[in-house]
C-alpha positions in Angstrom: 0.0 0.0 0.0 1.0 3.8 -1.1 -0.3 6.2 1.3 -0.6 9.7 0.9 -1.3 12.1 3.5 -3.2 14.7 2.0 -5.0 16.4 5.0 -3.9 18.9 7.1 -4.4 17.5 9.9 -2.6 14.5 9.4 0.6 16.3 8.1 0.6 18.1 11.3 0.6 14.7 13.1 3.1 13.8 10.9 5.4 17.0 11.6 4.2 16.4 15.3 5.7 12.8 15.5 9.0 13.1 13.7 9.7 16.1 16.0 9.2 13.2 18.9 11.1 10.8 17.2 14.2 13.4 16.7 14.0 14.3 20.3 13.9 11.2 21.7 17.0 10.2 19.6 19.5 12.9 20.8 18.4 12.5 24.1 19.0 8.8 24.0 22.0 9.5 21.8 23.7 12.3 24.5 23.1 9.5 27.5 24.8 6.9 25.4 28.3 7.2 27.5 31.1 4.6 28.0 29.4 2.0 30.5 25.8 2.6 29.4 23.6 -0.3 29.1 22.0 -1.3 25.9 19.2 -2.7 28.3 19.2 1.1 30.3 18.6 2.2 26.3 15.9 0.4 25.8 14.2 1.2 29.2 14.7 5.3 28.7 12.7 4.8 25.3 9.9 3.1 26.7 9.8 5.9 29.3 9.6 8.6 26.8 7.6 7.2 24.5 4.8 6.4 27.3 5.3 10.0 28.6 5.0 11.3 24.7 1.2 9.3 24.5 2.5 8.0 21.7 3.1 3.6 20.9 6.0 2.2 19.7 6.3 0.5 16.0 8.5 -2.2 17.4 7.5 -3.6 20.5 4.9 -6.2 19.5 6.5 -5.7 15.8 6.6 -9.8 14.2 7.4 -9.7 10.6 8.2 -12.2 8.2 12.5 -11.7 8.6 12.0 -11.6 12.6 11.7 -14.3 15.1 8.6 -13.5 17.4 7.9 -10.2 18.5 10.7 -7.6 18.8 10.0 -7.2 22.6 11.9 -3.6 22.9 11.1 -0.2 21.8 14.5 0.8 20.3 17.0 -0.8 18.0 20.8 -0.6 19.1 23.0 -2.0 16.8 27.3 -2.2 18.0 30.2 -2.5 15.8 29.4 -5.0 13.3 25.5 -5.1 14.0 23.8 -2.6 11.3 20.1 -3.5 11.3 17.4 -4.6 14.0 19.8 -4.9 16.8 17.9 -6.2 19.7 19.0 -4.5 23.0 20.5 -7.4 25.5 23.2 -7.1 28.7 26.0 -5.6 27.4 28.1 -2.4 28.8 29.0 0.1 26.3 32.7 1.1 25.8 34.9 3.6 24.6 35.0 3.8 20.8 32.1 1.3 20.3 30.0 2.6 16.8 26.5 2.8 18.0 23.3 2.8 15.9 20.0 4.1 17.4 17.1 3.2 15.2 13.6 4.2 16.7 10.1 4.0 14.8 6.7 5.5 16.9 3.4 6.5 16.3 1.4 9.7 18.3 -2.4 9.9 17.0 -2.2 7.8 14.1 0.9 8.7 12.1 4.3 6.9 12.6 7.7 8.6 12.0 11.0 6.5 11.9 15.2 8.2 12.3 18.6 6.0 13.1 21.6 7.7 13.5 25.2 5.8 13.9 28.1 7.4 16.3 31.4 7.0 17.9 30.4 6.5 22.2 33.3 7.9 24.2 36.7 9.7 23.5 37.9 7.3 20.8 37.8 8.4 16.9 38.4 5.4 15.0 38.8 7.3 11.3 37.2 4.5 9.2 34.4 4.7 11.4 34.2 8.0 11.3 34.5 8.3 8.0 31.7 5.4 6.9 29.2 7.5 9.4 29.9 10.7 7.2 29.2 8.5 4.3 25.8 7.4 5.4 25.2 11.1 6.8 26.2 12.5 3.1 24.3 9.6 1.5 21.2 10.4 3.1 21.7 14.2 2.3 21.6 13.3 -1.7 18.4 10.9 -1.5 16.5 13.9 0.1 18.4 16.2 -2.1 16.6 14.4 -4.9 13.2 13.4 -3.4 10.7 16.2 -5.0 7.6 15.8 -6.9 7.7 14.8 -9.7 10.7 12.2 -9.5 10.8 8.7 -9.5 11.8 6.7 -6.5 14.9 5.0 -8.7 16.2 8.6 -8.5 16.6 9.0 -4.7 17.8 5.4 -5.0 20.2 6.3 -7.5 21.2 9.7 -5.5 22.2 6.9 -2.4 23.7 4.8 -4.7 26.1 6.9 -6.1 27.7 8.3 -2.6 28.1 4.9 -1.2 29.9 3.3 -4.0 32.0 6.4 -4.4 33.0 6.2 -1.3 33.9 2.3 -1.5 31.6 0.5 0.1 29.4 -2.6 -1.0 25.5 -2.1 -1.2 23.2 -4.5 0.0 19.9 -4.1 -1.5 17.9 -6.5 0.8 16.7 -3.7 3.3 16.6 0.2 2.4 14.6 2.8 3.0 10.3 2.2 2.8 7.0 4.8 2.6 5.6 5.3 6.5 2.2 6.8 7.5 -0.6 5.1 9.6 2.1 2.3 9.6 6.0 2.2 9.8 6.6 -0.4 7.2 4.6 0.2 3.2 5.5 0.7 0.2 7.6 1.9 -1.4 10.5 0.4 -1.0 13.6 2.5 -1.4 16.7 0.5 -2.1 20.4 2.2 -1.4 21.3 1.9 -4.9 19.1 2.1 -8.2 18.7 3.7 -11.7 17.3 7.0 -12.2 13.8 7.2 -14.1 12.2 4.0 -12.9 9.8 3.5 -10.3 7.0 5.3 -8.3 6.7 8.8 -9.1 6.9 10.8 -6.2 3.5 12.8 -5.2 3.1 15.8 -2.4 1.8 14.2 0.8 3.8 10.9 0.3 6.3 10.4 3.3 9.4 7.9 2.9 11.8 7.1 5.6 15.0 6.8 3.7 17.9 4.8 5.4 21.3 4.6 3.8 23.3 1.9 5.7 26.6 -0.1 5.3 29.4 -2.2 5.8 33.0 -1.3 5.5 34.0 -4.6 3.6 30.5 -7.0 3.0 27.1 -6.7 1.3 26.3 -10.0 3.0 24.5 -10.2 6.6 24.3 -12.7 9.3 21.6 -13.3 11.3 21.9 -13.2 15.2 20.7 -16.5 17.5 18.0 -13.6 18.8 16.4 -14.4 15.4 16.9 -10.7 15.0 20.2 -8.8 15.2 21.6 -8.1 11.6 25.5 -8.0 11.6 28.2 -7.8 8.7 29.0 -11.3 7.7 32.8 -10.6 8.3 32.6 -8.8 11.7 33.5 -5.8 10.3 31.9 -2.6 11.1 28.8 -0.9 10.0 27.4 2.6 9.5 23.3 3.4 9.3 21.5 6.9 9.1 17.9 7.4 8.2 15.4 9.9 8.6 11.3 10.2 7.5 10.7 12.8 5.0 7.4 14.4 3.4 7.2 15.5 0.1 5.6 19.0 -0.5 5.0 21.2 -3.4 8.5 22.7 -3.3 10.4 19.5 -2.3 11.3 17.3 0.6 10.5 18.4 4.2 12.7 16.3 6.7 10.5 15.6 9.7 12.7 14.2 12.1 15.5 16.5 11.9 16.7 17.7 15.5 16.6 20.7 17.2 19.6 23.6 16.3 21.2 23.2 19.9 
C-alpha cells in the first residue's frame, strides 16, 4: 500500500511525530556514555515514549525476517551489527559505533530516524569516516526526493555516494513509505537507476535509510532471530530519517533541534 497524506491535519501529526522521534533520539544519543547499558537504552525509550502518548512500532513488531515479536522499543546496533539490533546485557565502551534506530506512532501517524556514532573519546577514522558517508548519502536521497521524480532517482542519488566512497551495497533492506504504519511501500533501495519507479506525489512520506558495511554486502543473522551484523565482523554505518514530500520538495521531519 501507497499512502498519501493529503489532510492537514494528518501532516501536522506527521510533523508532530517526527519532531518526537528526533527528540527522543538525541536525548537517548547524548546519555549513550562509556558504560551505558544497551538494556538502560531500551528502558529510557519506553519511558519517553509512554510520557509522549505515543506507541511504539516495534515492540509487538513480528514480521516475516523476525523471530517472534521484537519485545523492545528501540533498536541498538554495535560495531558489526547494522540492522534490528535487539537490545541485550551488554556495557558500552569507549570507541564502540552505536546505531539508534527508533520508529513510533502519536495519534495515528508513525515517524522513523537511526543515527550511527562513535560512544566515548575514541575516533576510529574509518568509522568516522563510513558514518559521514551514510550522513552524506542520506543528504543526496532527500536532495533528490521532489515531486515529480521517480523513486529510482533518490535510489540512485544513495547509490552513487556509497559506492564512491567504496563500500558494497546491499539491496535487501533500504529505505520504505511510512504513514498510519511504519513499514509500506515503497521500498527504497540504497542503490538504483534513475527514471524507474514510483513517481513521487506531495503528501507521500518515505523514511529513507542509507546503511553499510565497511567490507561485506552480506549479513548474518543473530541467534535472537533478530540482530543483523556484517558477515565478516567488520563494522557498519546506518542513518535514516522520515521525510514528506511537498510542493517545493522534501521536508525532513525528524531532523533535531539547532542546539
Amino acid at each position: 500500500m501507497i499512502e498519501i497524506l493529503n489532510h492537514p491535519t494528518l501532516q501536522a501529526r506527521a510533523k508532530d511525530t517526527g519532531a518526537l522521534v528526533a527528540d527522543i533520539l538525541q536525548t537517548l544519543k547524548n546519555r549513550s556514555t562509556v558504560g551505558t547499558n544497551l538494556l538502560d537504552i531500551d528502558r529510557w525509550a519506553k519511558s519517553m515514549i509512554v510520557e509522549a502518548g505515543a506507541q511504539s512500532c516495534y515492540v509487538d513488531y513480528e514480521p516475516s525476517f523476525g523471530r517472534g515479536p521484537f519485545g523492545h522499543y528501540i533498536c541498538t546496533a554495535v560495531n558489526d551489527a547494522v540492522l534490528h539490533g535487539r537490545p541485550y546485557d551488554y556495557a558500552l565502551a569507549d570507541g564502540d559505533l552505536l546505531t539508534l534506530d527508533l520508529a513510533v506512532s502519536r495519534a495515528g501517524v508513525a515517524a522513523d530516524a537511526a543515527l550511527s556514532f562513535l560512544v566515548g573519546e575514541a575516533r576510529d577514522p574509518e568509522s568516522v569516516a563510513m558514518i559521514s558517508t551514510t550522513e552524506r548519502a542520506l543528504a543526496a536521497g532527500i536532495a533528490a526526493a521532489r515531486p515529480g521524480a521517480r523513486i529510482g532517482d533518490i535510489s540512485h542519488a544513495i547509490g552513487t555516494v556509497l559506492s564512491a566512497a567504496g563500500y558494497p551495497i546491499n539491496t535487501q533492506f533500504g529505505g520504505h513509505g511510512i504513514g498510519s504504519t511504519m513499514h509500506q511501500d515503497p521500498h527504497v533501495a540504497n542503490t538504483g537507476r534513475p527514471g524507474r519507479g514510483y513517481k513521487l506525489r506531495p503528501g507521500l512520506l518515505l523514511a529513507l535509510e542509507p546503511w553499510v558495511m565497511a567490507d561485506t554486502a552480506e549479513l548474518v543473522t543473530d541467534p535472537d532471530g533478530w540482530t543483523l551484523r556484517s558477515a565478516t565482523g567488520c563494522r557498519t554505518a546506518h542513518s535514516e530519517h522520515t521525510i514528506a514530500i511537498t510542493d517545493d520538495g522534501a521536508e525532513i521531519l525528524t531532523l533535531p533541534k539547532a542546539s
